[in-house]
C-alpha positions in Angstrom: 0.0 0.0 0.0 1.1 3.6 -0.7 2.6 4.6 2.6 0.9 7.9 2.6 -2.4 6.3 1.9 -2.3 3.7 5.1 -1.0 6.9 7.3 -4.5 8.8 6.4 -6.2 5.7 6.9 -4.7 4.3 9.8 -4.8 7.6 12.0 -7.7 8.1 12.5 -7.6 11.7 14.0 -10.0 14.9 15.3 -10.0 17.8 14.2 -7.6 19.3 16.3 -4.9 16.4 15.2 -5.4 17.0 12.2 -4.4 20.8 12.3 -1.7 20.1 14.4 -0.5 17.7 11.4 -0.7 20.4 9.4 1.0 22.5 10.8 4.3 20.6 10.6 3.3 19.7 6.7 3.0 23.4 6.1 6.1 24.1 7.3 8.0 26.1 4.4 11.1 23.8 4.3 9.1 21.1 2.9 9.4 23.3 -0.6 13.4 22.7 -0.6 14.0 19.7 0.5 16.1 17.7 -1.7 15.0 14.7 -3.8 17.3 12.4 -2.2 16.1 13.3 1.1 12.6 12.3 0.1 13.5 9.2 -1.6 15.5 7.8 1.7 12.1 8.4 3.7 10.2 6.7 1.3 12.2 3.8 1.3 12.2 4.0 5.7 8.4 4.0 5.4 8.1 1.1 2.7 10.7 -0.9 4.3 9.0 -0.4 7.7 5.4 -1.1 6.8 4.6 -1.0 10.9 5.7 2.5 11.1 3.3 4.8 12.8 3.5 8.1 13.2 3.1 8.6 16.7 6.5 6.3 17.3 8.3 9.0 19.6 11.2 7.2 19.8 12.0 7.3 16.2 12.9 11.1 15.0 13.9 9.3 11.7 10.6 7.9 11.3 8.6 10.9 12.3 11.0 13.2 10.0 10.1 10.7 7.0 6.5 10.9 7.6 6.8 14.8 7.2 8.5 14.9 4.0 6.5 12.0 2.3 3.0 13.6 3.3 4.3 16.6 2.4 5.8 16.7 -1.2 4.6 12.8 -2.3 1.1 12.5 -4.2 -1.0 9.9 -2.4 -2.5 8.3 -5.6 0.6 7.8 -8.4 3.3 8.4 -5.7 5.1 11.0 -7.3 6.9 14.4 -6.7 4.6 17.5 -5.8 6.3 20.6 -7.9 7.4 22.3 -5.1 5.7 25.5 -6.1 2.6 23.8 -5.9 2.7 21.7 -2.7 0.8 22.8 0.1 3.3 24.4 2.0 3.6 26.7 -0.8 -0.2 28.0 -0.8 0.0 30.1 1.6 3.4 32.4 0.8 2.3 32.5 -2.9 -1.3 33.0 -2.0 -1.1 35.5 0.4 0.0 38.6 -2.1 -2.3 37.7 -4.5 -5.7 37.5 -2.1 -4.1 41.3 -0.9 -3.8 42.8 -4.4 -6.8 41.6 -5.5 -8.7 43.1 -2.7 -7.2 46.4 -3.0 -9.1 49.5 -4.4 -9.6 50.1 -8.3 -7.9 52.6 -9.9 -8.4 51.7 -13.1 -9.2 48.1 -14.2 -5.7 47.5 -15.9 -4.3 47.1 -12.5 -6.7 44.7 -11.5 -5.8 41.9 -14.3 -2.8 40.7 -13.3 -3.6 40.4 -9.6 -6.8 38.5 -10.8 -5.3 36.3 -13.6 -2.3 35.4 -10.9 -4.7 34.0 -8.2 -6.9 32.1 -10.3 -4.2 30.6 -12.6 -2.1 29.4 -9.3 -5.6 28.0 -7.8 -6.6 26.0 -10.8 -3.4 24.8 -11.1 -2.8 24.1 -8.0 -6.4 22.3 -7.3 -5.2 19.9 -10.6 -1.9 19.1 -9.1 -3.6 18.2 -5.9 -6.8 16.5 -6.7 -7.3 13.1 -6.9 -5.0 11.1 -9.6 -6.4 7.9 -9.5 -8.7 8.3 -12.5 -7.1 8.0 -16.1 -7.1 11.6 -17.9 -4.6 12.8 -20.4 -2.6 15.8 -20.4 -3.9 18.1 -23.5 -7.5 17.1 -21.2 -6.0 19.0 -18.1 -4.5 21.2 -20.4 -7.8 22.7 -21.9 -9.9 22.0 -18.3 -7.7 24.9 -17.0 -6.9 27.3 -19.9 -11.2 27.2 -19.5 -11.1 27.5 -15.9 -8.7 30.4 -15.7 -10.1 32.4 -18.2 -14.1 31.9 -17.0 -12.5 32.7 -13.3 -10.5 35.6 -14.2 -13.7 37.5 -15.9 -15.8 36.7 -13.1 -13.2 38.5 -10.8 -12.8 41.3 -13.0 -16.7 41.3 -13.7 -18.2 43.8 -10.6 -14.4 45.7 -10.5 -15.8 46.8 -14.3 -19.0 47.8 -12.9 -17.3 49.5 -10.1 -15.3 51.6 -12.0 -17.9 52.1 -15.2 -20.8 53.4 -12.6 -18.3 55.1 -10.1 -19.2 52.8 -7.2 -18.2 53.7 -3.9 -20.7 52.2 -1.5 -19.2 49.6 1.3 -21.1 47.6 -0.3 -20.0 47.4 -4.0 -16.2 48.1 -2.8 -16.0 46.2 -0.1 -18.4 43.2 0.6 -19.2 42.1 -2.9 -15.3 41.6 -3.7 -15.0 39.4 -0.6 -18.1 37.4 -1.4 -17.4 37.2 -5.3 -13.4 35.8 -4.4 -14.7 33.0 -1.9 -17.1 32.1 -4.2 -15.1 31.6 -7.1 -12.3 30.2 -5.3 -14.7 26.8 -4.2 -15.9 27.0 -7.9 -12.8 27.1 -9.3 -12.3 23.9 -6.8 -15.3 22.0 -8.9 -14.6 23.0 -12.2 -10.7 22.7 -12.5 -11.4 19.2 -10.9 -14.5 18.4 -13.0 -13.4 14.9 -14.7 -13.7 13.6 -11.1 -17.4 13.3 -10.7 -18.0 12.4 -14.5 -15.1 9.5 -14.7 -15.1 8.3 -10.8 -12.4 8.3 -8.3 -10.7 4.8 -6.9 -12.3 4.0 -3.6 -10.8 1.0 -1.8 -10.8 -1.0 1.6 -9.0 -0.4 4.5 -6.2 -2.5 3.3 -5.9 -0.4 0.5 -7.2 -2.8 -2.7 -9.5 -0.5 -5.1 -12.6 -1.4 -5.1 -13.3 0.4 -8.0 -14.1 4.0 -9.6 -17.1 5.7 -8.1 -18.2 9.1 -9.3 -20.4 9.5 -6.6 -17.3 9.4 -4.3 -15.5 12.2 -7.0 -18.4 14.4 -6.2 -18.1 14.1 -2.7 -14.7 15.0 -2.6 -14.6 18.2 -5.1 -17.8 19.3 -2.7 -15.6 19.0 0.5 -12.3 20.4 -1.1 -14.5 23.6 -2.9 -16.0 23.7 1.0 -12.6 24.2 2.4 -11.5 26.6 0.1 -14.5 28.8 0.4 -14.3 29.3 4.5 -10.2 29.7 3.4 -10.2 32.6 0.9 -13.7 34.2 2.4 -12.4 34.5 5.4 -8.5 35.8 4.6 -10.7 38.0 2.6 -12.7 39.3 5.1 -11.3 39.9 7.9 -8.3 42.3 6.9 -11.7 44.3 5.3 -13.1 44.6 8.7 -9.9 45.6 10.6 -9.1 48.2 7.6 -12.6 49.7 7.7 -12.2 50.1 11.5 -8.5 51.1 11.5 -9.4 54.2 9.3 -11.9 55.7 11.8 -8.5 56.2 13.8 -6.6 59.2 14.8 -3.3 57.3 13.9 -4.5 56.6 10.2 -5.4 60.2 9.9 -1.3 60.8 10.5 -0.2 57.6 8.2 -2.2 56.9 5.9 0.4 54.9 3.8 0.6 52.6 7.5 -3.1 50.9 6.0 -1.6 48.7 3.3 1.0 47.7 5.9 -2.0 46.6 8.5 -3.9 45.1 5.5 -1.0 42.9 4.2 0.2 41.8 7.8 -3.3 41.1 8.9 -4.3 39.1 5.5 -0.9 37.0 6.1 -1.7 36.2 9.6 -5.4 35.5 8.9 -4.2 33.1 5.8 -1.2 31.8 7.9 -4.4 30.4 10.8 -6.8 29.5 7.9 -4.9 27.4 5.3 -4.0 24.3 8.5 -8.0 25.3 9.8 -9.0 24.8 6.0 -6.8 21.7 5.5 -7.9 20.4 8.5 -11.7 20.8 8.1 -12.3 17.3 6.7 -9.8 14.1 6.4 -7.1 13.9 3.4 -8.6 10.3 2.8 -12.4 10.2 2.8 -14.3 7.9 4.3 -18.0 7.0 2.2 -20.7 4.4 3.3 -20.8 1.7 0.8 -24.7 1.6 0.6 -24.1 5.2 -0.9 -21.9 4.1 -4.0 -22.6 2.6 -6.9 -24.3 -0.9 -7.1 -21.7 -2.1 -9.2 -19.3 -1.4 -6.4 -22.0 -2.7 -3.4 -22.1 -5.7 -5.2 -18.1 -6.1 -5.1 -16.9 -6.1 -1.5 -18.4 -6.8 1.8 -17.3 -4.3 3.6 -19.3 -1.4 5.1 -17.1 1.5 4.3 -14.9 2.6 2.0 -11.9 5.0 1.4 -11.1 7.8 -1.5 -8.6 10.2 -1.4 -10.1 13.6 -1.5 -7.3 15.9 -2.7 -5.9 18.9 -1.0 
């Protein structure tokens, strides 16, 4: 079995484990580690099939479950990019959510904040999402040039109207943006991930054999992914809004008024630096599904009562 597939299976954590796992995952050296690194904690966790996780008094064991969850794909075992593995979400994210939240000056400004965030999410939700279905590469290819193109519009859409009409309201300037970016971000989630639900996902026992390919599990894990990434973009979104529209009701803004960017970009990096683990952590890496809700081509093939898909990042 794929190691990182019996680690998600076989710890069966809370919530609050789950964040804390995170947190190490995220950690930014897990972008630069070297290959050879990687491939000697692969072969530590394959050679040692008892492993677990919580062995204390193995560091080397722990440090190899770190970099292989970290930089290893669950379903084809390969290499993450390292620009695209989690741990790099959140330092590559981060500017982008900020400039694209900023006010309009003219709409040229706002393209290639817009057409930034959206092409890293969609290809970042491709690199991540599940691989166990067969799709070929001019497929994924034309999925996202679509995706990025129908996201980027939308983005751009009410910043058009804003500056067409001369909007100014807290409304049009400030809420809509926010509710417009966390929507799109989960849609961006479905659509860039859309051959999931149409060709099925692998969903297999607890020992790890594939059952076989259930869309019905492919839906259920873009709709929990797109979930996660809604409460994570809405909320690093939001809350640097309401701090901002606060912080200029201040005597000290009235005597810097350069010092609100500075408040906005620190708070939307500490906001995104709590909500990418929270977001992460919301629901489990590897899915659980009852059986009676899969296909009956795949009730009818195993006896067992639940089943196991991996649901992407």
């Amino acid at each position: 079995m794929e190691p990182n597939v019996r680690f998600w299976i076989t710890e069966r954590q809370s919530f609050i484990q789950r964040f804390l796992q995170w947190t190490e995952l995220l950690d930014p050296t897990n972008l630069v580690v070297s290959i050879e690194k990687i491939e000697k904690s692969r072969q530590l966790l394959l050679t040692h099939e008892d492993a677990s996780r919580s062995d204390l008094e193995d560091k080397r064991v722990q440090e190899a479950w770190k970099r292989s969850l970290s930089t290893v794909h669950p379903d084809n075992s390969k290499l993450i990019p390292g620009p695209f593995r989690p741990a790099a979400l959140l330092p590559l994210t981060a500017p982008m959510v900020f400039l694209s939240m900023l006010p309009v000056k003219s709409l040229k400004s706002m393209i290639l904040p817009q057409v930034s965030f959206y092409t890293y999410s969609t290809v970042f939700n491709v690199v991540n999402g599940n691989a166990s279905y067969d799709r070929r590469p001019h497929e994924s290819i034309l999925v996202g040039a679509g995706v990025i193109a129908s996201s980027t519009f939308f983005g751009l859409f009410p910043r058009l109207l804003q500056v067409r009409f001369s909007l100014n309201s807290i409304l049009s300037r400030n809420v809509i943006p926010v509710i417009i970016l966390a929507q799109l971000s989960g849609m961006n989630v479905v659509a860039s991930r859309s051959l999931e639900p149409l060709r099925g996902i692998e969903v297999m026992d607890k020992e790890g054999s594939v059952i076989g390919y259930s869309r019905k599990a492919g839906t259920k894990a873009i709709k929990d992914t797109a979930t996660s990434r809604v409460v994570l973009f809405g909320t690093s979104a939001f809350i640097p809004e309401v701090f901002s529209y606060f912080f200029k009701r201040t005597q000290f803004f009235l005597q810097c008024p350069w010092s609100l960017w500075t408040l906005k970009l620190s708070c939307t990096i500490l906001v995104m630096g709590l909500m990418v683990p929270v977001s992460f952590s919301v629901f489990p890496q590897i899915g659980r599904i009852q059986c009676s809700e899969l296909e009956k081509e795949i009730q009818s093939a195993t006896e067992e009562t639940e089943l196991f898909y991996n649901r992407g990042v």
